[in-house]
C-alpha positions in Angstrom: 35.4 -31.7 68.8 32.7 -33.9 68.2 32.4 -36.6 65.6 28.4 -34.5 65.4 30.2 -31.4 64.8 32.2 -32.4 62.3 29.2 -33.8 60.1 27.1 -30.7 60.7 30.2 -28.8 59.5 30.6 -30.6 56.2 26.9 -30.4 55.8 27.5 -26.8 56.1 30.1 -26.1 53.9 28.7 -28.3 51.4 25.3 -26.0 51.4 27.2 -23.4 50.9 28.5 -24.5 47.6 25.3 -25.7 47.0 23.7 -22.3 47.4 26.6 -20.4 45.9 26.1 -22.0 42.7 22.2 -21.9 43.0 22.3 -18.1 43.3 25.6 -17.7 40.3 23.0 -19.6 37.6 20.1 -17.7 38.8 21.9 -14.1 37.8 23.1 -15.6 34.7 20.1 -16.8 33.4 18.4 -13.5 34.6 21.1 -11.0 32.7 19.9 -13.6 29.6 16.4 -13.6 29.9 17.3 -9.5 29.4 19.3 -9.6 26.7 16.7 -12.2 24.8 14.0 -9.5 25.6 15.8 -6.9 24.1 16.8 -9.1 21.3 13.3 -10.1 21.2 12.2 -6.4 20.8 14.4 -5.3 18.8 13.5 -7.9 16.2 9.7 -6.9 16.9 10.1 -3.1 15.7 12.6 -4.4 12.8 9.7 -6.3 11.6 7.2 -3.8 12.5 9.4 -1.0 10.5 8.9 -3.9 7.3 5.6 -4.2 7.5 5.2 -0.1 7.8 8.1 0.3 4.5 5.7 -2.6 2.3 2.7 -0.8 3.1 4.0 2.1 2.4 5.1 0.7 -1.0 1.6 -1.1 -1.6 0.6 2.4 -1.2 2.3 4.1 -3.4 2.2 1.4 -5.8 -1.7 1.2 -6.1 -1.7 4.9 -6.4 0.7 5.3 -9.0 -1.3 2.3 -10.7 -4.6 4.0 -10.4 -3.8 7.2 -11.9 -2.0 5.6 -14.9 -5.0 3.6 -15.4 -7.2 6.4 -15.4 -4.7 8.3 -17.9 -4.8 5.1 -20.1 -8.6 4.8 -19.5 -8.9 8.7 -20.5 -6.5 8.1 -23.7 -8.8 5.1 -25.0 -11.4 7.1 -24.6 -10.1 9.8 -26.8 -9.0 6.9 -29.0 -12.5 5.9 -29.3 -13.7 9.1 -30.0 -10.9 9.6 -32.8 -11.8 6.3 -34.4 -15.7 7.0 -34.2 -14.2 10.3 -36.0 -12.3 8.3 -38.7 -15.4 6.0 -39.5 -17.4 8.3 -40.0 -15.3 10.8 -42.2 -14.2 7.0 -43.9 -18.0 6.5 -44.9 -18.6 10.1 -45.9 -15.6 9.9 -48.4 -17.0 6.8 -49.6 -20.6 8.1 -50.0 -18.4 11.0 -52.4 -17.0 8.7 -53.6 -20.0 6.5 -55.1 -21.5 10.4 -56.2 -18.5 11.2 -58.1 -18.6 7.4 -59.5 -22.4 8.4 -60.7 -21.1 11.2 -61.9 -18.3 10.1 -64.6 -21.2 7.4 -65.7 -23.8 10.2 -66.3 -20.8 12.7 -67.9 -19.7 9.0 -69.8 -23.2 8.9 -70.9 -23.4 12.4 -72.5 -20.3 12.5 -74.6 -22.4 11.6 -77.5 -24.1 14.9 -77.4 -21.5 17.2 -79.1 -17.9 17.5 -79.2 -18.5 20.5 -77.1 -19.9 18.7 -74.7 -17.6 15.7 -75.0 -14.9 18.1 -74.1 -16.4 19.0 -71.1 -17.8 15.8 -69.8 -14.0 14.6 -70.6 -12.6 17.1 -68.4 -15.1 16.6 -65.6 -14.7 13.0 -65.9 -11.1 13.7 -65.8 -10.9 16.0 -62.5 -13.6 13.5 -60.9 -10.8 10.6 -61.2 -8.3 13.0 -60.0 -10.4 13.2 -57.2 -11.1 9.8 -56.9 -7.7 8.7 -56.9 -7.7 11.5 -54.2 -10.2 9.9 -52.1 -8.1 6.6 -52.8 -5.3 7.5 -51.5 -7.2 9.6 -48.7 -9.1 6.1 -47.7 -6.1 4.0 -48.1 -4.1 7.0 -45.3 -7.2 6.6 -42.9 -7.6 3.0 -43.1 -3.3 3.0 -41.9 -4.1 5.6 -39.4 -7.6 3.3 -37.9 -4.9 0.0 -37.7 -2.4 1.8 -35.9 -4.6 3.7 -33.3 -6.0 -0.2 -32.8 -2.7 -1.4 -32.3 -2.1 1.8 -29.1 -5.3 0.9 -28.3 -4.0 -2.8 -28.0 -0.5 -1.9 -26.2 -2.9 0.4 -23.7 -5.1 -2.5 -23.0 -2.3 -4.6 -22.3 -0.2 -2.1 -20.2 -3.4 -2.3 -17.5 -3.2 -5.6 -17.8 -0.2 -5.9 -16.6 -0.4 -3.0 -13.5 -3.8 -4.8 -12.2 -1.2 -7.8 -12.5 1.7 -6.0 -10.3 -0.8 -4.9 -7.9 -2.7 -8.3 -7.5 1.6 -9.5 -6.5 1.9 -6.3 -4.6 -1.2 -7.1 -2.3 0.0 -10.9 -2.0 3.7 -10.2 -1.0 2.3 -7.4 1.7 -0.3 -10.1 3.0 2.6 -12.7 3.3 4.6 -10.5 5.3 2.0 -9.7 7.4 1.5 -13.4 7.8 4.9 -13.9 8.7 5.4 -11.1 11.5 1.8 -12.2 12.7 3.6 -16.0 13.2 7.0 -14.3 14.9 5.5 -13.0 17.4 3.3 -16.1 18.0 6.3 -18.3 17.8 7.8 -15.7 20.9 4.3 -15.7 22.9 3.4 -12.5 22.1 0.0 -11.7 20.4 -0.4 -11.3 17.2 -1.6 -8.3 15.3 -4.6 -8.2 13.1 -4.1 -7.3 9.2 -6.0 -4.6 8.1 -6.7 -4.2 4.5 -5.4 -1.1 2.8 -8.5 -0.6 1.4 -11.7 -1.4 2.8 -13.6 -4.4 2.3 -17.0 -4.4 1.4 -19.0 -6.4 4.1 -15.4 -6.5 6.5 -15.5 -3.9 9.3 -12.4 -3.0 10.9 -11.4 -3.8 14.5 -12.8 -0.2 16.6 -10.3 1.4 18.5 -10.7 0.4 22.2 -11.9 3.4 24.4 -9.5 5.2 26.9 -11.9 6.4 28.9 -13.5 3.6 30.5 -10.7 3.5 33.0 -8.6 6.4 34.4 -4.6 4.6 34.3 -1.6 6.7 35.2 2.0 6.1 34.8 5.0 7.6 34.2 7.7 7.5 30.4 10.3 5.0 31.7 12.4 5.5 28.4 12.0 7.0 24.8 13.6 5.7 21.3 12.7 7.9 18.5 9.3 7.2 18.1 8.7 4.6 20.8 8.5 4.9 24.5 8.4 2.6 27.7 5.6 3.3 30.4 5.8 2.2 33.7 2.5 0.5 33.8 1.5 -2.8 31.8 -1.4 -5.3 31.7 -1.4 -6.1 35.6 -2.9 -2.3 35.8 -5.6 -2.5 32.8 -3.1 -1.4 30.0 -4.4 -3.2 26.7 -3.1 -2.7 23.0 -4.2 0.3 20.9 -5.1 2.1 24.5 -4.4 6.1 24.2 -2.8 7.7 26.4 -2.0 11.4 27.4 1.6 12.7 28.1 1.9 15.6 29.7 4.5 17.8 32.2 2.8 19.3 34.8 -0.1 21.1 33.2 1.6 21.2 29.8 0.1 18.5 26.8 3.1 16.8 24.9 1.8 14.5 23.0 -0.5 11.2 22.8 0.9 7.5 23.2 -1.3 4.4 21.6 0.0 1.4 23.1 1.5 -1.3 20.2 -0.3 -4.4 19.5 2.4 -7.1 21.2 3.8 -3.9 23.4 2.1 -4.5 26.5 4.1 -6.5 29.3 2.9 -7.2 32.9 4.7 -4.1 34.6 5.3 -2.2 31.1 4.5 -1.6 28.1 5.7 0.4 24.5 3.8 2.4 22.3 4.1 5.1 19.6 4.1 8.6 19.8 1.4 10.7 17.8 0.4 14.0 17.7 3.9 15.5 19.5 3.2 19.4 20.0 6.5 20.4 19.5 7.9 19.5 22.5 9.7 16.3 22.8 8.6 13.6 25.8 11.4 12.6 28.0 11.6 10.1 31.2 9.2 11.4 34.2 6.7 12.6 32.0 3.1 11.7 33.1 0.9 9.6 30.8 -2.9 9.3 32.0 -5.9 7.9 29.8 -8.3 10.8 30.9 -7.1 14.3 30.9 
């Protein structure tokens, strides 16, 4: 044997290695860019789900506010109404009051008439201060009553206060965790969704649907999680987020799929399932933007 054929032969053996070790790191970092995409989805819906619960809660939240406020706003009302009620019967008492005043002076004034009349005017004079004591005490009861329904009226005010105050931290902590699944998914190159206000904005309009049926796309359900399923078509064949699509079985209609915003891969992509007509989706089904 040559001294040629020996070199080749150590070259070759040494390629070998070479390429044996070439192709071992290439399936280990391939079974780990999986398992950091499932990882990486898995931390997507998680954070998804989060952002669904707060809403939810926001939700919820404001409505519960709203109607206590328009209970508190209906009881101050009646509270106004009662104390508009009170006023009024306060200064009517007091305008009897002043009469029956007048009316002991003029009695005072005619005692000197006759004892006959003294008696009289004595007894009138006497019932009018029982009255007038009365209307005292009846004054005094309604002037107690006017500070405490100010008081309510004072604890009411001060209750709203305090929901518009909850609800103004409720919209901030939903807005910051929007903020911070909008900067996970930027931080793992995937794009970010848009926040939409729970309520609308006055002069804000939000983002239109896309339309499905500008393009005629066909796939097949590759896998389904609950809610969520896998299509065998992504971006590389027109597939865009918040697209709709059909699923169907043949010439059955299952349901409709709108494609996630951050879903949509080059050969795939995972949406949510809407309008399920009893019958579940399952891998193989067909899903098609025009029926």
């Amino acid at each position: 044997m040559s001294t040629l054929t020996k070199v080749l032969i150590v070259l070759l053996s040494v390629f070998s290695l070479f390429l044996c070790g070439v192709v071992v790191t290439y399936v280990a970092n391939a079974e780990n860019y999986k398992d950091l995409y499932d990882r990486q989805r898995r931390d997507i819906q998680t954070a998804r789900n989060n952002q669904d619960d707060a809403e939810n809660a926001l939700a919820e939240c404001k409505e519960a506010a709203e109607k206590t406020q328009q209970t508190l706003e209906q009881q101050i009302s009646d509270m106004t109404i009662n104390v508009s009620n009170l006023q009024a019967q306060l200064e009517d008492l007091k305008r009897q009051n002043d009469q029956l005043v007048q009316r002991v002076a003029t009695s005072a004034a005619t005692v000197t008439m006759t004892s006959e009349t003294q008696k009289t005017v004595l007894e009138q004079a006497q019932a009018a201060q029982a009255r007038v004591r009365d209307l005292e005490d009846e004054q005094t009861r309604l002037e107690s009553d006017l500070k405490e329904t100010n008081r309510l009226l004072l604890e009411k005010i001060a209750i709203i206060e305090d929901l518009q105050t909850k609800n103004k931290q409720l919209a901030q902590a939903n807005q910051e965790l929007e903020t911070g699944v909008n900067q996970y998914l930027q931080q793992r190159g995937q794009v970010a969704a848009v926040p939409r206000p729970v309520t609308p904005t006055p002069g804000i309009a939000l983002p239109a649907t896309p339309p499905t049926r500008q393009i005629d796309l066909n796939g097949r359900i590759v896998r389904v999680d609950n809610q969520l399923a896998e299509i065998s078509i992504g971006s590389a064949a027109g597939v865009r987020p918040n697209m709709t699509f059909h699923v169907t079985r043949g010439a059955q209609f299952i349901c409709n799929l709108e494609i996630l915003d951050g879903g949509v891969d080059t050969d795939s992509a995972v949406g949510v399932l809407k309008l399920v007509q009893g019958t579940e989706p399952r891998p193989g089904d067909t899903v098609k933007t025009n029926l």
